[in-house]
C-alpha positions as CSV (number, residue, x, y, z in Angstrom):
1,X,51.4,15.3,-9.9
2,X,51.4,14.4,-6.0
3,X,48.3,13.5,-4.3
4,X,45.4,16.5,-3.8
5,X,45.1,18.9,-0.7
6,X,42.6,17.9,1.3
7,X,42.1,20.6,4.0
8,X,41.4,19.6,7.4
9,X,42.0,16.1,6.4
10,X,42.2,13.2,9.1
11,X,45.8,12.2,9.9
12,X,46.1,8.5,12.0
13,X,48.9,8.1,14.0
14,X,49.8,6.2,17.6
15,X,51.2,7.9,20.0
16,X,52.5,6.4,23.1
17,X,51.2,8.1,26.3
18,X,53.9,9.7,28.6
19,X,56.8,12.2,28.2
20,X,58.7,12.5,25.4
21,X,55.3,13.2,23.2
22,X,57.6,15.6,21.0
23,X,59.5,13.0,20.1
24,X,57.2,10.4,20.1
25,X,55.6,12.7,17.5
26,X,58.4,13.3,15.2
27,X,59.1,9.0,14.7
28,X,55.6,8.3,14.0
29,X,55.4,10.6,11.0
30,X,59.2,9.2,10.2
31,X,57.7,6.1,10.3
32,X,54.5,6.9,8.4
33,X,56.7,8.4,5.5
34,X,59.6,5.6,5.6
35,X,56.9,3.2,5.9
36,X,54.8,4.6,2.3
37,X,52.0,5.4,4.7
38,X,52.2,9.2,3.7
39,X,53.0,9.0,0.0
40,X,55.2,12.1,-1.7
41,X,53.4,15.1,-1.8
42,X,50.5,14.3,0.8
43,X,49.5,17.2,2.5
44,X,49.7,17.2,6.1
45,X,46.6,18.9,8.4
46,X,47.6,21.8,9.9
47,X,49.4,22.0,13.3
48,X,46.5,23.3,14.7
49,X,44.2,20.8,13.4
50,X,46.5,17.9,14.5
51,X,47.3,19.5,17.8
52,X,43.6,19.6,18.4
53,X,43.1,16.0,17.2
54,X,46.3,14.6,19.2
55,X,44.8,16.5,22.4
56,X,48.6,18.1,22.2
57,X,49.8,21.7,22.4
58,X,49.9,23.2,18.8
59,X,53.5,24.5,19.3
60,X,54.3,21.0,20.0
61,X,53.4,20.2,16.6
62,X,54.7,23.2,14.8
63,X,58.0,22.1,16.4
64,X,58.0,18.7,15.5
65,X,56.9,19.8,11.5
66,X,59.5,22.6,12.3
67,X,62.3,19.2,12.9
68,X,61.6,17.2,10.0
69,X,61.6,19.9,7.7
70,X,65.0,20.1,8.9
71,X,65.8,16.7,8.3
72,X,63.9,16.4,4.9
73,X,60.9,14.5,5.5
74,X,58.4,17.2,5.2
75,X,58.7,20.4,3.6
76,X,56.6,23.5,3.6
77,X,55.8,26.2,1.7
78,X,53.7,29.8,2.3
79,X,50.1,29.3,1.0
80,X,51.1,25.6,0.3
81,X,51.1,23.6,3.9
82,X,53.3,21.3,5.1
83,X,53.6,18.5,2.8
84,X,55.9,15.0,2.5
85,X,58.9,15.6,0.5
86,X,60.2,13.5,-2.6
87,X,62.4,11.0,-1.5
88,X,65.4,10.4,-3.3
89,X,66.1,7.0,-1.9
90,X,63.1,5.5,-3.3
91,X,60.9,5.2,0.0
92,X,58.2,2.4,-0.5
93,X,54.5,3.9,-0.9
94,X,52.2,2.0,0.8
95,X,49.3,-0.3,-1.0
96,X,51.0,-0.3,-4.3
97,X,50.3,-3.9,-5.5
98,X,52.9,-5.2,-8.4
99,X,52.2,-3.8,-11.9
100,X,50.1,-6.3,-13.8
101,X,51.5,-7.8,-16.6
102,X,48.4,-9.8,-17.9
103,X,45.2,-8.5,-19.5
104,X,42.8,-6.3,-17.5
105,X,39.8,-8.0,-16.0
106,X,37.8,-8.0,-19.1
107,X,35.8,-11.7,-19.9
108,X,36.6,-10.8,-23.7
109,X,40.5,-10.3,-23.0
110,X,43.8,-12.6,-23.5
111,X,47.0,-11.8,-22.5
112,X,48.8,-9.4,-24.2
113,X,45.5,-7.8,-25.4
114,X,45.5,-4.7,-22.9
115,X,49.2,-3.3,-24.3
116,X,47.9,-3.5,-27.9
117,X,47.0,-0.3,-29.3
118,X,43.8,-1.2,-31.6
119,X,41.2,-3.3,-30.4
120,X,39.0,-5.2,-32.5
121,X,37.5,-7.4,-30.3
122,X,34.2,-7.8,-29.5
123,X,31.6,-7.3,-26.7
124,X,32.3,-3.7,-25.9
125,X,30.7,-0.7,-27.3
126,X,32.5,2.8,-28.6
127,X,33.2,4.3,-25.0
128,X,33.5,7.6,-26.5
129,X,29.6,7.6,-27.6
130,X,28.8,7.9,-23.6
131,X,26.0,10.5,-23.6
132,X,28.0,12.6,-20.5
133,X,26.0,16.0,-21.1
134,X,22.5,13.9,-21.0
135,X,23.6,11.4,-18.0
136,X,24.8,14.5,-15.9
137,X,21.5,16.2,-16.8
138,X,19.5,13.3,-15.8
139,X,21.6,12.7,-12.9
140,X,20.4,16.1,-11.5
141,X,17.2,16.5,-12.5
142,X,16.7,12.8,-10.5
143,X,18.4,13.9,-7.1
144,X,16.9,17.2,-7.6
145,X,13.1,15.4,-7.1
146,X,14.3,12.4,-5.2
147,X,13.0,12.0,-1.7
148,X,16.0,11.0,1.1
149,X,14.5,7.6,1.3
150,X,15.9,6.2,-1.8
151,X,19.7,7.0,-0.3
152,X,19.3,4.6,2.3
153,X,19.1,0.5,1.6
154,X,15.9,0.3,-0.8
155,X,14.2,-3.0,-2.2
156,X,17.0,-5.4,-3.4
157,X,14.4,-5.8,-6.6
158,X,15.6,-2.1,-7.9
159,X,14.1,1.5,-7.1
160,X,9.9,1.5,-8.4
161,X,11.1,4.0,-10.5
162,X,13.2,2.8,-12.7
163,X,11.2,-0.7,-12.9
164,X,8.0,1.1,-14.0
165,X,10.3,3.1,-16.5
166,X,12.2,-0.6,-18.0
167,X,8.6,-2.3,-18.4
168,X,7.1,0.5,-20.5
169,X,10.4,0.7,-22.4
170,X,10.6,-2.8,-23.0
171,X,6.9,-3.5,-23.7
172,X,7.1,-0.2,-26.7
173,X,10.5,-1.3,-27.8
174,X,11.0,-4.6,-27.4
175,X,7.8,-6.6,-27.3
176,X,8.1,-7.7,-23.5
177,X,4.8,-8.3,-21.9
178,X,6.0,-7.9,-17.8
179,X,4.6,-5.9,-14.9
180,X,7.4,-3.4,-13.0
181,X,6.7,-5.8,-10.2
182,X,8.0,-8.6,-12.4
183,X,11.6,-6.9,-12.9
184,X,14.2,-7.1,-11.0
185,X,17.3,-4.5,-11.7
186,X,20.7,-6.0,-11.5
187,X,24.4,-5.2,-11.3
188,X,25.4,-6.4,-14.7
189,X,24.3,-9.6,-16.8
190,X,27.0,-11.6,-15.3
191,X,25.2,-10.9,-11.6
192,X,21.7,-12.0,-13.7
193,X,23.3,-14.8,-14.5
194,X,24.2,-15.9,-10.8
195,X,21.0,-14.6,-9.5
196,X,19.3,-17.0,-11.9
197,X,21.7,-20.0,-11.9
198,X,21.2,-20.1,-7.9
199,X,17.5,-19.2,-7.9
200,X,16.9,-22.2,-10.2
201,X,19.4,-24.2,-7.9
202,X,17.3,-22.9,-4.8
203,X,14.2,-24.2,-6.4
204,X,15.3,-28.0,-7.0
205,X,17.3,-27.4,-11.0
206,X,20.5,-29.4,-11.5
207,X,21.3,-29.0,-15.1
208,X,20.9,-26.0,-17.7
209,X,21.5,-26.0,-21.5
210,X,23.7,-23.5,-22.4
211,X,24.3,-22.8,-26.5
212,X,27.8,-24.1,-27.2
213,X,29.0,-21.0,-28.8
214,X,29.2,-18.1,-26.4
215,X,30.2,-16.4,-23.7
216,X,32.3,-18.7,-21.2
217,X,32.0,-16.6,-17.7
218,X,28.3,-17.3,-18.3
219,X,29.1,-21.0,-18.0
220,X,31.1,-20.8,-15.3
221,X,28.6,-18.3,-13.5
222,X,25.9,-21.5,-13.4
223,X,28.6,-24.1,-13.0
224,X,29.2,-21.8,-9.9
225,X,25.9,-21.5,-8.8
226,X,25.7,-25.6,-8.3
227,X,24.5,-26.5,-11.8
228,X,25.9,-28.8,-14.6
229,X,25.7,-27.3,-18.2
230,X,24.4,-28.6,-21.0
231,X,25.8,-27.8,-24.6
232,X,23.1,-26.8,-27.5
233,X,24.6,-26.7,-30.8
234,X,24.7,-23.8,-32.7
235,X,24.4,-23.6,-36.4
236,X,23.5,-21.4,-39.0
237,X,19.8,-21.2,-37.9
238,X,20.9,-20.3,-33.9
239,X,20.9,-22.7,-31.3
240,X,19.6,-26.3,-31.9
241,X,16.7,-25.8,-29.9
242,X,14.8,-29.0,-32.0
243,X,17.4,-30.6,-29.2
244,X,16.4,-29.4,-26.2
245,X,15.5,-32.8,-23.9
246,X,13.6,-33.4,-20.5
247,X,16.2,-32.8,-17.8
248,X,17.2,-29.3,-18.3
249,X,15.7,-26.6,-15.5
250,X,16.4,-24.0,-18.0
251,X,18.2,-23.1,-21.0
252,X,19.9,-19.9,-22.2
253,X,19.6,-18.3,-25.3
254,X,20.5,-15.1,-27.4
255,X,18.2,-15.9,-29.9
256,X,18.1,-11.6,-31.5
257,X,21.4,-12.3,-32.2
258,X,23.5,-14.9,-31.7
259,X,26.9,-14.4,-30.0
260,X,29.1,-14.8,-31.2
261,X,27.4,-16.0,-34.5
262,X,25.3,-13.6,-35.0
263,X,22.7,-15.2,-36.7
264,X,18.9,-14.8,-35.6
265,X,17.5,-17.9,-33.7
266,X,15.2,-19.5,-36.9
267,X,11.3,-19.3,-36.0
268,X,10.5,-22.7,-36.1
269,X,13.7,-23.1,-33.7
270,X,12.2,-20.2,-31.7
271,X,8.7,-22.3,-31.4
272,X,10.5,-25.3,-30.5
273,X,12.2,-23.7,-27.7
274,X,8.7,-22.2,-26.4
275,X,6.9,-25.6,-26.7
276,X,9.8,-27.2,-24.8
277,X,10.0,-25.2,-22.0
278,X,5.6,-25.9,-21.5
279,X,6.3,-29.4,-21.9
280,X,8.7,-29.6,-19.0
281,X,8.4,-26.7,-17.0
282,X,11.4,-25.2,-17.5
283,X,12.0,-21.6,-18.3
284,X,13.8,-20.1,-21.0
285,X,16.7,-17.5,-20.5
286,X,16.8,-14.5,-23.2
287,X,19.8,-13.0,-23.0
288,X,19.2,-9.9,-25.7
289,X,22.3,-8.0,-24.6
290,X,22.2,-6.2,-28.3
291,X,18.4,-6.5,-29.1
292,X,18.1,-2.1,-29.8
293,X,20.7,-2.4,-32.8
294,X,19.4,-3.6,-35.7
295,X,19.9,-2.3,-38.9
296,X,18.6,-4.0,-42.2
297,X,14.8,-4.5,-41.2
298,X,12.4,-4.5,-38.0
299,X,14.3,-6.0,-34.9
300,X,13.4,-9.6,-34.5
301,X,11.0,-9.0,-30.8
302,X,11.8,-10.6,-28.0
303,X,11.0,-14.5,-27.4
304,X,9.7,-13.4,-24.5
305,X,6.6,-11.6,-25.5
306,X,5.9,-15.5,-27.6
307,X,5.4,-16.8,-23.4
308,X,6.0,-14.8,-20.4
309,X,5.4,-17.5,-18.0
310,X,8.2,-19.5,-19.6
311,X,10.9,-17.0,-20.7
312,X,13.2,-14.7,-18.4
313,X,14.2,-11.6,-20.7
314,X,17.7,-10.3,-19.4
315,X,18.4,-6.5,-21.1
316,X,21.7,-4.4,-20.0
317,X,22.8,-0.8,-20.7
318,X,26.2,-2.1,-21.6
319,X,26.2,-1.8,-25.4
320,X,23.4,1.2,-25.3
321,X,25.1,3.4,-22.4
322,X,28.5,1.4,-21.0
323,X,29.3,-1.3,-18.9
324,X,30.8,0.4,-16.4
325,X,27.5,2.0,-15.1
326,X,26.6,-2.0,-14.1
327,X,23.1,-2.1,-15.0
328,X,21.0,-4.7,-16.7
329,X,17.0,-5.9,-16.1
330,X,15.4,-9.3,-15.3
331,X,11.7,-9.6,-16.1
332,X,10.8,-12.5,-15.0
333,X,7.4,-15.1,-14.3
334,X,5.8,-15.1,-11.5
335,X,6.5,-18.5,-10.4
336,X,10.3,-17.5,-10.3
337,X,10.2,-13.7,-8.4
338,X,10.7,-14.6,-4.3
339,X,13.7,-16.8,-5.7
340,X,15.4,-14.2,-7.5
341,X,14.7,-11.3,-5.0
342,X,16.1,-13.5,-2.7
343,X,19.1,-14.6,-4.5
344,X,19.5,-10.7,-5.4
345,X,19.5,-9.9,-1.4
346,X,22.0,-12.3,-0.7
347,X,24.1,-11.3,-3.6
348,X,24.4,-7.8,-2.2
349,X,21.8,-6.1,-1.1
350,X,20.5,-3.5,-3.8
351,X,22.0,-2.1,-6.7
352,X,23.7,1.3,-6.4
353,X,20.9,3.7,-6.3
354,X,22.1,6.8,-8.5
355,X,22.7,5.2,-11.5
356,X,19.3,3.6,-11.4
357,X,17.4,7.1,-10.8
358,X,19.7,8.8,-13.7
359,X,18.2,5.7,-16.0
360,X,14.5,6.3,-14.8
361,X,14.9,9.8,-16.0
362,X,16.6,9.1,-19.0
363,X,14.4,6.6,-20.0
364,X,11.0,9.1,-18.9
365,X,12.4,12.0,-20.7
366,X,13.3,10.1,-24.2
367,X,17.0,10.9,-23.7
368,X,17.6,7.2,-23.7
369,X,15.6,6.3,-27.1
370,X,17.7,9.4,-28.4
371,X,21.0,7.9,-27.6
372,X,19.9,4.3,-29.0
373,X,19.1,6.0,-32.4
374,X,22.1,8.2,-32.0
375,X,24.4,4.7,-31.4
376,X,22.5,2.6,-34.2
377,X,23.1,5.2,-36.8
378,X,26.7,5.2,-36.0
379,X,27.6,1.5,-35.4
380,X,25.5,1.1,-38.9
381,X,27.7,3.6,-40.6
382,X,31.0,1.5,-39.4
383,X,29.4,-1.8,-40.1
384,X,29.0,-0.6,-43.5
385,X,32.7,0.9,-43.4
386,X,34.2,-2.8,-42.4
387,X,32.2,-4.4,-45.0
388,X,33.1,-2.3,-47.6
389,X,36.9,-2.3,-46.6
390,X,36.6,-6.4,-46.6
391,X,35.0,-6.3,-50.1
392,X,37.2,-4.2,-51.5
393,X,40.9,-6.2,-50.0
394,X,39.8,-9.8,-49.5
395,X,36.8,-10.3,-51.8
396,X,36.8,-14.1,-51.0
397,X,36.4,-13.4,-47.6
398,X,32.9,-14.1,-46.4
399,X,31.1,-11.1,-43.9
400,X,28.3,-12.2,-41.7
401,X,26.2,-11.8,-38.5
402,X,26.3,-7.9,-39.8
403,X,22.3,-7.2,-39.5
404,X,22.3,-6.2,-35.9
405,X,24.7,-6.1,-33.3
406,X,28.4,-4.4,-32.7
407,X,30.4,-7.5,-34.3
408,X,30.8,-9.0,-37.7
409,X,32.3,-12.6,-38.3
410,X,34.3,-13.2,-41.3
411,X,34.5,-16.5,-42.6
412,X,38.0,-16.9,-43.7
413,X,38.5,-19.0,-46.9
414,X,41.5,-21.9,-46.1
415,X,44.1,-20.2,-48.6
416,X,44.0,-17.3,-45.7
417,X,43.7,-19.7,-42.7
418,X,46.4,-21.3,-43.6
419,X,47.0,-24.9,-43.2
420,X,47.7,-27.4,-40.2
421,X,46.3,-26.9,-36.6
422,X,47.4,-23.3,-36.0
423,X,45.6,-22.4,-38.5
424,X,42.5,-24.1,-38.2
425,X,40.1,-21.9,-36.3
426,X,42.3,-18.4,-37.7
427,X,44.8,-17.7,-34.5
428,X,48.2,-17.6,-36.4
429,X,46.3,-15.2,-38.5
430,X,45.1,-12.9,-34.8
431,X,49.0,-13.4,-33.7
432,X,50.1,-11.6,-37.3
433,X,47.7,-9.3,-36.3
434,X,48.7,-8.9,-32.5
435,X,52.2,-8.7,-33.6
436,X,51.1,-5.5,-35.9
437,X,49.9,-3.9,-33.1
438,X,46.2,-5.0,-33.4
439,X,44.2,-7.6,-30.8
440,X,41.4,-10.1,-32.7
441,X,39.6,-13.2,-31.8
442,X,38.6,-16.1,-33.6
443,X,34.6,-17.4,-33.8
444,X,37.0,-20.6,-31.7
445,X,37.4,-19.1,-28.8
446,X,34.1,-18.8,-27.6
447,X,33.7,-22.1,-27.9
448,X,32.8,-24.5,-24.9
449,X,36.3,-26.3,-24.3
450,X,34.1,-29.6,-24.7
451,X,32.4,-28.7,-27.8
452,X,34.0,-30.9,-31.0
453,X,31.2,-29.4,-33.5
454,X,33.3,-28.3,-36.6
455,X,33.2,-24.5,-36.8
456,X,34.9,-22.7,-40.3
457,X,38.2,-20.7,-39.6
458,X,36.7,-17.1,-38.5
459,X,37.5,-14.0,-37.1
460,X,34.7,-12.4,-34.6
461,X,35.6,-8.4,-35.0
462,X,33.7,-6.0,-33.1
463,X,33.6,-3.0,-35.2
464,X,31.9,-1.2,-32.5
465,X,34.7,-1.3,-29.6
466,X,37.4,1.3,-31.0
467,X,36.7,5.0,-30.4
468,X,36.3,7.5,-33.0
469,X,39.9,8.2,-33.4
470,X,40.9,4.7,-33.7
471,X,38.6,2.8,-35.9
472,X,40.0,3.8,-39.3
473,X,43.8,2.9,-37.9
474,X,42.3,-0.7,-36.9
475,X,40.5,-1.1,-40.2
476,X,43.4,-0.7,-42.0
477,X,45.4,-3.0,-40.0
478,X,42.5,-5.6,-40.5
479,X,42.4,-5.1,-44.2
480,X,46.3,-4.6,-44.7
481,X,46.4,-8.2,-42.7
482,X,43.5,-10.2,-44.9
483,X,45.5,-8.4,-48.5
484,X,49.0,-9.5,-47.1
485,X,47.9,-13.0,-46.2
486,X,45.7,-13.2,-49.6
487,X,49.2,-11.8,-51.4
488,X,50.8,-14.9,-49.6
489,X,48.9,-17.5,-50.6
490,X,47.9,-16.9,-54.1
């Protein structure tokens, strides 16, 4: 399918003054069309329309269409315009960059990942669980009673609107105690990130702890900003907070839910972490990127609400919406705010406006608690699917990290690891699986490359990333893998 009609469309080309301008005409759409300029099937404007635009005389340009229909380059059709023709020697389109061969720009991807046609991987939620008839709806209903100011460039802290609608959601929900002063709307948690690592930097910090397990762009995000990074051992209680020294300017957390552990920060490891930060004046960074899905009990509340003057609480829509609307929250103390909003303005301006009024409204008119419910019921029902399957075709497998979040780890037992260093932390097992068709990480690979803590062979599988259509296919594969490699070494 060629490119769209665009009627009236704009059509640049240079024409050298003087005689000849027929011509002149004819090789600068040659050359446009040789060139890739003018792709196969573009439409051109009209000869009236380019006449008028060239300042020529419209016959002029019907003659010098009239010529390269002739010749091939163009052809034209009643009721269809003049368009490029398909050329048959393979004429170069302009812009085209080489095909990529490697994995898409996805911090949770390796090579080979993208071509693989079930994903189990984690840090992504089922795309197909987008709410489009309520986003739409919200969208509307927002421009609809929007004033025209918002469309131009607006507070780099986020729209009012949308801040007064993340505190009270946060406060009911999540046990945040901020002000909508006190939040600052973002493009993403990675932007958070560099926003904080260079508002901390701005205000005389040199070094943050970071939990060794995790998420590496986040590490490189603060190396990035101009601060060294600390590693905090992570067990099975969360992060070693009991560790935390004098030195650090801040240290960042995911104590809901560990990732990619997925084990709860321990509340004498939460207090710790509280009295640490009033000892030295640092702050502590929440990141609860899955906080709104827990299944087995009451969500563990934020660690913010324990100390607002000493804990930044960083929320997304990633897992509850999608990533790709790029929206996540900051509430942050006071002490902190004119460094943030700064870093924010430098970082790039604002946040895209329309998104953030279609969340306001969502939020205001419950559409958003209805689509969190909607999501937890439905990652619980697969969670319980993937533990079920693992129980059922490798009982001596171990499932954990499975009351809250979109991932499950499985502890794999060393007759299924295998033995030997490509076997220790489980990737000859995700190559089996890569080879059937099927991408996995280990619990390894998040790993900071300087950590030497001894972590068990395991496989971090994010039961939440296939769609609908996939999920049972990808299970299978999973199980199929664990039984054949159980078969193998019994």
């Amino acid at each position: 399918m060629g490119p769209r009609a665009i009627p009236g469309s704009d059509l640049h080309l240079d024409l050298a003054p003087g005689p000849g301008v027929r011509a002149a005409l004819e090789r600068a759409l040659r050359d446009a069309v040789r060139g890739g300029r003018l792709a196969p099937g573009s439409r051109l404007p009209s000869s009236r329309t380019l006449a008028r635009d060239l300042g020529l005389a419209r016959n002029t340009v019907a003659d010098a269409y009239g010529q390269l229909v002739a010749e091939g380059w163009l052809t034209a059709r009643q009721g269809s315009g003049t368009r490029v023709a398909e050329r048959p020697d393979g004429a170069p389109r302009a812009g085209r960059a080489p095909r990529r061969r490697s994995a898409p720009d996805d911090p949770f991807a390796a090579p080979g990942d993208a071509s693989l046609p079930y994903d189990l991987r984690p840090g992504s939620p089922d795309l197909s669980l987008f709410p489009r008839t309520a986003w739409l709806a919200a969208t509307r209903r927002a421009l609809d009673a929007a004033p025209n100011r918002v469309l131009g460039y607006t507070d780099p802290q986020g729209l009012p609107e949308l801040r007064r609608a993340l505190a009270g959601y946060l406060a009911r929900t999540r046990g945040v105690r901020t002000d909508p002063e006190l939040v600052v709307v973002c493009t993403g948690f990675v932007q958070a990130a560099g926003v904080l690592g260079r508002a901390l930097h701005r205000l005389g910090g040199r070094r943050v702890a970071v939990e060794a397990l995790g998420f590496h762009d986040t590490r490189r995000v603060l190396e990035a900003a101009g601060l060294a990074v600390d590693r905090l051992p992570v067990d099975a209680g969360g992060a070693r907070t009991d560790l935390l020294a004098a030195g650090p300017a801040a240290a960042l957390l995911t104590p809901s839910h560990q990732f990619p552990a997925g084990v709860p920060l321990r509340p004498d490891r939460r207090t710790a972490a509280v009295t640490w930060a009033r000892r030295t004046g640092a702050v502590l960074v929440e990141d609860d990127y899955d906080g709104e899905f827990r299944y087995d009990r009451q969500p563990v509340g934020a660690l913010q609400g324990l100390d607002p003057e000493h804990v930044v609480y960083a929320g997304t829509a990633s897992k509850s919406l999608a990533p790709g609307l790029r929206l996540a929250w900051l509430a942050v103390p006071p002490r902190l705010l004119d460094a943030v909003v700064a870093e924010k303005r430098l970082s790039d301006h604002h946040s895209p406006v329309l998104e953030q009024l279609a969340l306001a409204e969502l939020i205001d008119s419950g559409g958003y608690d209805r689509q969190v419910r909607r999501a937890r019921l439905h990652y619980r029902r697969r969670r319980d699917r993937l533990a079920a399957a693992v129980a059922q075709h490798a009982p001596d497998v171990a499932v954990t990290g499975i009351a809250a979040g979109l991932h499950a780890v499985l502890e794999l037992p060393p007759r299924l690891a295998g033995e030997g260093p490509a076997h220790a932390d489980g990737k000859a097992l995700t190559a089996r699986a890569a080879r059937r068709g099927l991408a996995l990480h280990t619990l390894g690979r998040y790993r900071d490359p300087a950590d030497r803590e001894p972590y068990p062979p395991a496989l971090v599988v994010g039961y939440g990333t296939p769609p609908d259509h996939a999920f049972t296919g990808a299970l299978d594969l999973l199980c199929g893998l664990l039984a054949d490699r159980a078969r193998l070494s019994a």
